[in-house]
Backbone as a printed PyTorch tensor [residue, N CA C, xyz], in Angstrom:
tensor([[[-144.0750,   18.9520,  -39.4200],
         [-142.8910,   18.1150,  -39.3630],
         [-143.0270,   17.0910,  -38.2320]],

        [[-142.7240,   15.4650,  -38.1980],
         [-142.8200,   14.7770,  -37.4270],
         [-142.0830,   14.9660,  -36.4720]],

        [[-141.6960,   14.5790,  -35.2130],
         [-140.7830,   14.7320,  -34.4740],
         [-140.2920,   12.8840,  -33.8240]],

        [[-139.0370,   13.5450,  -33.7710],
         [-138.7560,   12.1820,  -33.2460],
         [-137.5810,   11.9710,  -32.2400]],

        [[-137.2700,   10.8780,  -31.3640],
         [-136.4000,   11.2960,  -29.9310],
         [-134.9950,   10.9470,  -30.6740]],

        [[-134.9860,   11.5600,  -31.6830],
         [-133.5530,   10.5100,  -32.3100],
         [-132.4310,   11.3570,  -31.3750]],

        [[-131.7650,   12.5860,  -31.0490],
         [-130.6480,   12.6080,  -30.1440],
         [-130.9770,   11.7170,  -28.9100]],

        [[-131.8350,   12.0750,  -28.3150],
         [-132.3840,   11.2510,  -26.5210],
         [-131.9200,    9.8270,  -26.7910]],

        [[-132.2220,    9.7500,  -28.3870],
         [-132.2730,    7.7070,  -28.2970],
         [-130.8690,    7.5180,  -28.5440]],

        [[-130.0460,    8.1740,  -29.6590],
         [-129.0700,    8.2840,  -29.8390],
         [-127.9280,    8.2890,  -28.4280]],

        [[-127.9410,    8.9980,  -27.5910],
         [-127.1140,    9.1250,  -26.1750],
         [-127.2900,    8.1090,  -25.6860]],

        [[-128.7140,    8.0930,  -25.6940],
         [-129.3920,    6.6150,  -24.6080],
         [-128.9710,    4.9920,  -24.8540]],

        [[-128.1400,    4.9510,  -26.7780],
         [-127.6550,    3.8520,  -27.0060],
         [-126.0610,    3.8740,  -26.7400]],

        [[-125.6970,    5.1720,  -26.7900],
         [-124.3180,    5.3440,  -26.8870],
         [-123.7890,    4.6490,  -25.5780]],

        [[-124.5360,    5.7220,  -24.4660],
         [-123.9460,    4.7120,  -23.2200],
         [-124.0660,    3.8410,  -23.1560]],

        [[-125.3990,    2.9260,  -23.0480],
         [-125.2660,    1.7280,  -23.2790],
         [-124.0470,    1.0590,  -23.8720]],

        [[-124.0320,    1.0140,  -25.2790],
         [-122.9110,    0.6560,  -25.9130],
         [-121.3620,    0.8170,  -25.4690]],

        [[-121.5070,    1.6400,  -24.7410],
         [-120.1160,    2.4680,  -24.3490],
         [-119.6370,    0.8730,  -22.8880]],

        [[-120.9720,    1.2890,  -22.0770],
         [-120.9710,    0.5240,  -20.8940],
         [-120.6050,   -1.0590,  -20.9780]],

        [[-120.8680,   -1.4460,  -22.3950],
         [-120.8880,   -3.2630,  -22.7060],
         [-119.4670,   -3.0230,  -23.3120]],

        [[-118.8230,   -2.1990,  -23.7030],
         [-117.7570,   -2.3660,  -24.7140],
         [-117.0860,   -3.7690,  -23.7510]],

        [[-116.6370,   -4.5250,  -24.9860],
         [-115.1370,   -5.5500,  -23.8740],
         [-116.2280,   -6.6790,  -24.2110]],

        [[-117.4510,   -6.7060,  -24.2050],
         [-118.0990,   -7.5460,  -23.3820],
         [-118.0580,   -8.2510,  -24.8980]],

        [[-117.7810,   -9.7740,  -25.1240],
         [-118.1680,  -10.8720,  -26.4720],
         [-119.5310,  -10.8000,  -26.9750]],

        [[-118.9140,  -10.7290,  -28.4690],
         [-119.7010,  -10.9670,  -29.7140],
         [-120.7850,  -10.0640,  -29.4790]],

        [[-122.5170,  -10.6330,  -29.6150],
         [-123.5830,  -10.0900,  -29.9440],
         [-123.5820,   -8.7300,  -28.0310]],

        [[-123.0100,   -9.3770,  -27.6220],
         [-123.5060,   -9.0680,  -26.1400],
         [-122.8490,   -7.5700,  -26.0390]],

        [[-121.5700,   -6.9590,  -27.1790],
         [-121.4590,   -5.5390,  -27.2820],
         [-121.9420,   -5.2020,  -28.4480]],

        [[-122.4670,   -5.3880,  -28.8830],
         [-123.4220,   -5.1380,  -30.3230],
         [-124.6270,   -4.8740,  -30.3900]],

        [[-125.1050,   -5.9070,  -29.8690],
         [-126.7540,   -5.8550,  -30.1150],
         [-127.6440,   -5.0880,  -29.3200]],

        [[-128.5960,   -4.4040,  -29.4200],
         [-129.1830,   -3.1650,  -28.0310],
         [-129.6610,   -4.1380,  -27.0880]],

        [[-130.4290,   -5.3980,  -27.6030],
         [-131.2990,   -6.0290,  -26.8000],
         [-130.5820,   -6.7570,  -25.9720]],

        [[-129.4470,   -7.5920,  -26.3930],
         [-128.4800,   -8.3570,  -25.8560],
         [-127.7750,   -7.5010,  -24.4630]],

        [[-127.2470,   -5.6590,  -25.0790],
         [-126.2260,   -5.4440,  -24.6120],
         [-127.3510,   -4.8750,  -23.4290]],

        [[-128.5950,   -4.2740,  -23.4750],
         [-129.1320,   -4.2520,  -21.5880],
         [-129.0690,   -5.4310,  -21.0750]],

        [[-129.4810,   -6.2950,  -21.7310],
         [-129.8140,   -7.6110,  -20.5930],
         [-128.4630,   -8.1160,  -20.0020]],

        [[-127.3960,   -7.7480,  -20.9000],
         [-126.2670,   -8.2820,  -20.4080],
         [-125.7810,   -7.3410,  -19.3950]],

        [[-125.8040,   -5.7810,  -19.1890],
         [-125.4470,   -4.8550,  -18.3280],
         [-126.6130,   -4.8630,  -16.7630]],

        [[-127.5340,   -5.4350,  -16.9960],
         [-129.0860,   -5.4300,  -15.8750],
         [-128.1030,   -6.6350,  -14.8980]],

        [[-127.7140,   -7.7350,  -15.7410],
         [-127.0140,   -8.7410,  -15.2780],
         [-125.3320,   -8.5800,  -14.6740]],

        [[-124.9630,   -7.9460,  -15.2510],
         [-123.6310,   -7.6990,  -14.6640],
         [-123.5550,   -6.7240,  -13.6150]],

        [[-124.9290,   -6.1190,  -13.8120],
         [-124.8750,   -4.7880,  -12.3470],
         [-125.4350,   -5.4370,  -10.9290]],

        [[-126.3050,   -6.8720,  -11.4470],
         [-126.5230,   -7.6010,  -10.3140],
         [-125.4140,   -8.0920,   -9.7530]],

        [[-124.5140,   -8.3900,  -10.5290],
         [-123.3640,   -9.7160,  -10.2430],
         [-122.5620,   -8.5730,   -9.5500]],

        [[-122.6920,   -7.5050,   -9.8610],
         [-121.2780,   -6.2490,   -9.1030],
         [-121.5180,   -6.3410,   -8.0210]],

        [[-123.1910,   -6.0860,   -7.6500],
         [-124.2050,   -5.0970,   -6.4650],
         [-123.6270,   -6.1990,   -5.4720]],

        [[-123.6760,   -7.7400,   -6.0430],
         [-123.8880,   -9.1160,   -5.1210],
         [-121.7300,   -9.4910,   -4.6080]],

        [[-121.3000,   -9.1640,   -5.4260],
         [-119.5850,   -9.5800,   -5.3290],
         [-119.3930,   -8.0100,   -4.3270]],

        [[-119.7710,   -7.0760,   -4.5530],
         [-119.0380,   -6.2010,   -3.6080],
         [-119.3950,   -6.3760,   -2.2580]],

        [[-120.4840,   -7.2520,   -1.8630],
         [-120.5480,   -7.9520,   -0.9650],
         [-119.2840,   -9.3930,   -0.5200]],

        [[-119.7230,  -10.0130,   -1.3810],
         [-119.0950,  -10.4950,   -1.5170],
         [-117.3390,  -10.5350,   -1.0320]],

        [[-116.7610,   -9.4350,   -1.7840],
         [-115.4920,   -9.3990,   -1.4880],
         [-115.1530,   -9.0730,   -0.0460]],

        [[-115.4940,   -8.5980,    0.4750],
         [-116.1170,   -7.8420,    1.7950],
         [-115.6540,   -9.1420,    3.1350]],

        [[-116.8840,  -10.5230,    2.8310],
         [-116.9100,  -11.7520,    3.2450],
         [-115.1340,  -12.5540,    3.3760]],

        [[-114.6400,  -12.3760,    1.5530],
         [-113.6050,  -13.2970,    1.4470],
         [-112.2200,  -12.9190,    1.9890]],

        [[-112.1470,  -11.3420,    1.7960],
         [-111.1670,  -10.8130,    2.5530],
         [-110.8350,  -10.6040,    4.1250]],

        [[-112.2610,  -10.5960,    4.8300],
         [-111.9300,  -10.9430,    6.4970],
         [-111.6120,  -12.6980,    6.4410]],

        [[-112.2350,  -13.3490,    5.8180],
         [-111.3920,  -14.5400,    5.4800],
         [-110.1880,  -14.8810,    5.5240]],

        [[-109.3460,  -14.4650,    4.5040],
         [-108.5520,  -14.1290,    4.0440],
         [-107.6680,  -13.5690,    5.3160]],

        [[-107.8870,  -12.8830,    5.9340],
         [-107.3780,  -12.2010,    7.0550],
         [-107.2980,  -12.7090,    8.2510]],

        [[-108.0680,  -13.5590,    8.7000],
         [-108.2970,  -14.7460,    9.8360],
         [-107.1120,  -15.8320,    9.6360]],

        [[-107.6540,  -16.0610,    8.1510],
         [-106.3660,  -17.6090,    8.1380],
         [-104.9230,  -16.8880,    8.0110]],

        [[-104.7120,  -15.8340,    7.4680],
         [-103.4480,  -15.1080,    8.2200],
         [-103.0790,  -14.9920,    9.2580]],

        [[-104.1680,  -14.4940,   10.1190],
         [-103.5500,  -14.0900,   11.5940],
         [-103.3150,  -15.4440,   12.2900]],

        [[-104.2630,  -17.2250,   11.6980],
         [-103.9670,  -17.8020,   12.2620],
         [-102.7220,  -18.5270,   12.5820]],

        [[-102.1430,  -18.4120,   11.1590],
         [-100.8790,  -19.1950,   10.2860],
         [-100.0590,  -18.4170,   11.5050]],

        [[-100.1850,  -17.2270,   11.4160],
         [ -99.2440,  -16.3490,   12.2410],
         [ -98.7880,  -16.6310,   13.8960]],

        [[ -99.9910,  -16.5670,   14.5770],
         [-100.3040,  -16.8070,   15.7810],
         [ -99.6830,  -18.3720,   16.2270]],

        [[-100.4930,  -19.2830,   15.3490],
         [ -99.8790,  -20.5980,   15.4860],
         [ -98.4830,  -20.8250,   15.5670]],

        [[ -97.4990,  -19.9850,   15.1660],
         [ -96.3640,  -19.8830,   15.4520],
         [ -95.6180,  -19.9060,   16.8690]],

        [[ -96.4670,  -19.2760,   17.1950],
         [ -96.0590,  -18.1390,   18.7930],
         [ -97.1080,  -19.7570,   19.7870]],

        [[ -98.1240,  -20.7560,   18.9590],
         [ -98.2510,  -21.7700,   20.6040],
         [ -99.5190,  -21.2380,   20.7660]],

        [[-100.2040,  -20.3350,   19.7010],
         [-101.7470,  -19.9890,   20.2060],
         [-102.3840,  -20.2110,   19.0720]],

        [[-103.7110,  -20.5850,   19.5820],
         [-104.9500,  -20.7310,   18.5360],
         [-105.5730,  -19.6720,   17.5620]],

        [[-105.6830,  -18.8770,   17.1140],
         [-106.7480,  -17.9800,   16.6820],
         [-107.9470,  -17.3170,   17.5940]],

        [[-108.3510,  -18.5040,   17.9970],
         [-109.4820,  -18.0400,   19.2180],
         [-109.4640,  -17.7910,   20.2550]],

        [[-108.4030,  -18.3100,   20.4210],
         [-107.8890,  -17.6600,   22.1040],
         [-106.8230,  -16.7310,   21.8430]],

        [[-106.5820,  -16.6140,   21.0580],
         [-105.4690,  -15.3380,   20.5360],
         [-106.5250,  -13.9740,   20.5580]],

        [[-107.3620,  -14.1860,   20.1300],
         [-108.9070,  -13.2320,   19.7010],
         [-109.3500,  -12.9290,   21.0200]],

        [[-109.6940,  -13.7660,   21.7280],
         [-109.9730,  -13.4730,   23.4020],
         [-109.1950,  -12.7440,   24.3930]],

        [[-107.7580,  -13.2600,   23.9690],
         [-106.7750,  -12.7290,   24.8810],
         [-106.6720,  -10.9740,   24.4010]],

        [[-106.8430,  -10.5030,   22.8800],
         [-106.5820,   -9.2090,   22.4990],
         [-107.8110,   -8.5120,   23.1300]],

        [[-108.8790,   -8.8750,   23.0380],
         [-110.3780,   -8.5160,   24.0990],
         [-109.9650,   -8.2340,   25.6710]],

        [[-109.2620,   -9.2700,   26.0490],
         [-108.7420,   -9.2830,   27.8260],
         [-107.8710,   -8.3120,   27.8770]],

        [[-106.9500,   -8.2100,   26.9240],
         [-105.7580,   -7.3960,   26.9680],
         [-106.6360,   -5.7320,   26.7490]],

        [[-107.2050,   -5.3550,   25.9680],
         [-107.6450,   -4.0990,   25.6030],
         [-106.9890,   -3.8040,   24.1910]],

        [[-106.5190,   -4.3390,   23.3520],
         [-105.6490,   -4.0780,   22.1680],
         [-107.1040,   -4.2330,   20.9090]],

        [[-107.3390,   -2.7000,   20.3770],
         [-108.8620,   -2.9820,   19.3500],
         [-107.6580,   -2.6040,   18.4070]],

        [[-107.0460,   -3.9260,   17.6940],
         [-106.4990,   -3.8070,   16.2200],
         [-107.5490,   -4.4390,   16.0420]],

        [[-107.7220,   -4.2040,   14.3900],
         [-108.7850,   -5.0600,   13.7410],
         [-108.2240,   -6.3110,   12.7060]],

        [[-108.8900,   -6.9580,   12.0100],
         [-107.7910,   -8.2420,   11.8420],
         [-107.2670,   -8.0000,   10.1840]],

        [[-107.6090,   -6.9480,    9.7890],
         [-107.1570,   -6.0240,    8.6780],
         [-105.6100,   -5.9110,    9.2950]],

        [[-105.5170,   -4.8790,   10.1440],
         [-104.4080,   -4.6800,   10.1990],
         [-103.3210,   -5.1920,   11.3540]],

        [[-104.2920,   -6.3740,   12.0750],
         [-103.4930,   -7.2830,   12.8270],
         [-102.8660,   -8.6780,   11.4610]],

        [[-103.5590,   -8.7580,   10.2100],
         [-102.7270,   -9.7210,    8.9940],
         [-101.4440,   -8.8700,    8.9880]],

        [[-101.8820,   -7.1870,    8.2180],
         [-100.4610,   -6.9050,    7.3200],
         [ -99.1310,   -6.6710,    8.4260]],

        [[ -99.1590,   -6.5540,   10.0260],
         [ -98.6570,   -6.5040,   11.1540],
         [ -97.8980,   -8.1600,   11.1330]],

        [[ -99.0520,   -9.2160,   10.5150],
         [ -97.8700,  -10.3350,   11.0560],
         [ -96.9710,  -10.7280,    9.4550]],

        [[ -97.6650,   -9.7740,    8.8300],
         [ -96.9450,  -10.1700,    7.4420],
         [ -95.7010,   -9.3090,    7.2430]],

        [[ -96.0110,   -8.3960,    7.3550],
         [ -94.8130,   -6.9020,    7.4500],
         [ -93.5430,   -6.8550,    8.6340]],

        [[ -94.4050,   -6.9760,    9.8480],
         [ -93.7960,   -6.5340,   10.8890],
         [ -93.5570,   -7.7430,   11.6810]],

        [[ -93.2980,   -8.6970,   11.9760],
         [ -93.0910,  -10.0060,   12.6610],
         [ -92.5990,   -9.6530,   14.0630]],

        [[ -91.8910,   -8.9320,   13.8240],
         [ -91.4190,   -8.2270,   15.4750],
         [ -92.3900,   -7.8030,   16.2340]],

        [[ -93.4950,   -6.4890,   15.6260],
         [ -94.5380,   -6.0350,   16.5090],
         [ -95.5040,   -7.1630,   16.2710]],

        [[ -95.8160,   -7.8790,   15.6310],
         [ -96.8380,   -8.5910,   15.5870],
         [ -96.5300,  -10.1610,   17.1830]],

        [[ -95.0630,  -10.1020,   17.0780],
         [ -94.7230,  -11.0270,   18.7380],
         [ -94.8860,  -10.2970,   19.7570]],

        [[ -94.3840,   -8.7080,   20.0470],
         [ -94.9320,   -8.2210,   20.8340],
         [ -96.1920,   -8.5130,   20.9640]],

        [[ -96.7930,   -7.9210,   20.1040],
         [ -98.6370,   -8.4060,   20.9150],
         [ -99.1470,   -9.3190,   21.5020]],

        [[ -98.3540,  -10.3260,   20.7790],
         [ -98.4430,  -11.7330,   20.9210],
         [ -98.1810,  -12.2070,   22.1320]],

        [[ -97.0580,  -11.7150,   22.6770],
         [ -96.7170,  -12.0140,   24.1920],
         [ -97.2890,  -10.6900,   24.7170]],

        [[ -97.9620,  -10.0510,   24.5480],
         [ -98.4030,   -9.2020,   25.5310],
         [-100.1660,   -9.9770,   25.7900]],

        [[-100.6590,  -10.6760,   24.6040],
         [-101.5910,  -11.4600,   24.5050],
         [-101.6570,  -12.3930,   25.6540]],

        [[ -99.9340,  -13.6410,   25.6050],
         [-100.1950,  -14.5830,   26.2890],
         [-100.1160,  -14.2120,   27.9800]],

        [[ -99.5280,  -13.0470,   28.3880],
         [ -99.3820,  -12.3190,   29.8150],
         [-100.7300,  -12.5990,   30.0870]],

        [[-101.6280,  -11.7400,   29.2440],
         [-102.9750,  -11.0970,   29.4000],
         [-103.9040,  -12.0140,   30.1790]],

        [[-103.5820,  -13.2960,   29.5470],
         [-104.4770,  -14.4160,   28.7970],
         [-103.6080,  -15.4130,   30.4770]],

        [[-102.6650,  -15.5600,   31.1040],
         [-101.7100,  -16.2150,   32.3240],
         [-102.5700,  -14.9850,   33.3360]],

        [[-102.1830,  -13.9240,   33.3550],
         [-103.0520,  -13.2060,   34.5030],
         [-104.5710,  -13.5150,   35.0100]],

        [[-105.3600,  -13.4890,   33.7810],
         [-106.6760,  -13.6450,   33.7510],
         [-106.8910,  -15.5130,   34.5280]],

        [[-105.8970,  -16.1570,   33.7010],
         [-106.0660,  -17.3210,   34.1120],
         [-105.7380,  -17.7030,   35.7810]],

        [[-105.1180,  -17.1290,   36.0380],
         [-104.6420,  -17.1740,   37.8850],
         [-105.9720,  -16.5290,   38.8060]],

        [[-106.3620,  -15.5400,   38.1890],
         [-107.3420,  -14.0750,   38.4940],
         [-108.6720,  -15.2550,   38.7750]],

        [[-109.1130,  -16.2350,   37.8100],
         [-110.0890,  -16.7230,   37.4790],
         [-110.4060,  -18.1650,   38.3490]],

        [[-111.1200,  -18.6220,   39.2650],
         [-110.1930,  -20.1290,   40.0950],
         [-110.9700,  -21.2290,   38.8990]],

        [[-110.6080,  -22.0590,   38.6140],
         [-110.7040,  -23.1650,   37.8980],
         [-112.2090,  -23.7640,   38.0590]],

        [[-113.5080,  -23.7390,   38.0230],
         [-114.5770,  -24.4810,   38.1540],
         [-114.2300,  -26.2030,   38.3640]],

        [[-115.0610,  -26.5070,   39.2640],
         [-114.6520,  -27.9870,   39.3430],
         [-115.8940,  -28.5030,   39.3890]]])
């Protein structure tokens, strides 16, 4: 009797198939189509979960700046002053702080600009 991998191949298309479902026309259909199209979309995942990573501290900066700019400070010297001060929020949860909480997020803020007036007296001016 010949033998042949027909369950092994059988599973081996199913997932496949299973994995492309959603995906247009030949590209959930066809075997040849539907790897090349999954080889490709596992690059595009591997490369965006990077990705997202990048856009969301983004994302989180021009928050804290919008925010800060309120209160008479820059971003970057807002960033310096939380360093001088000793305050390790991260800018994850120094955004949802000026989005949520506006109250604690001025506290810091003026505990920032103290930080940031001390240091500056502390420091004599280079001339």
């Amino acid at each position: 009797m010949r033998t042949t991998i027909g369950h092994a191949r059988r599973q081996s298309k199913k997932r496949l198939f299973k994995a492309a479902k959603g995906f247009r026309g030949a590209r959930s259909k066809k075997l040849r189509t539907v790897k090349e199209t999954l080889l490709r979309a596992g690059a595009f995942a591997f490369r965006d979960r990077r990705t997202k990573k990048r856009e969301f501290r983004k994302l989180w900066i021009i928050r804290i700046n919008a925010a800060v700019h309120q209160h008479g400070l820059r971003y970057s010297v807002f960033m310096h002053g939380m360093k001088l001060a000793g305050l390790e929020l991260d800018r994850k949860t120094l955004s949802e702080l000026a989005i949520r909480d506006p109250e604690g997020f001025k506290a810091i803020v003026d505990q920032v600009k103290l930080t940031l007036a001390h240091h500056a007296e502390a420091v004599p001016a280079a001339s």
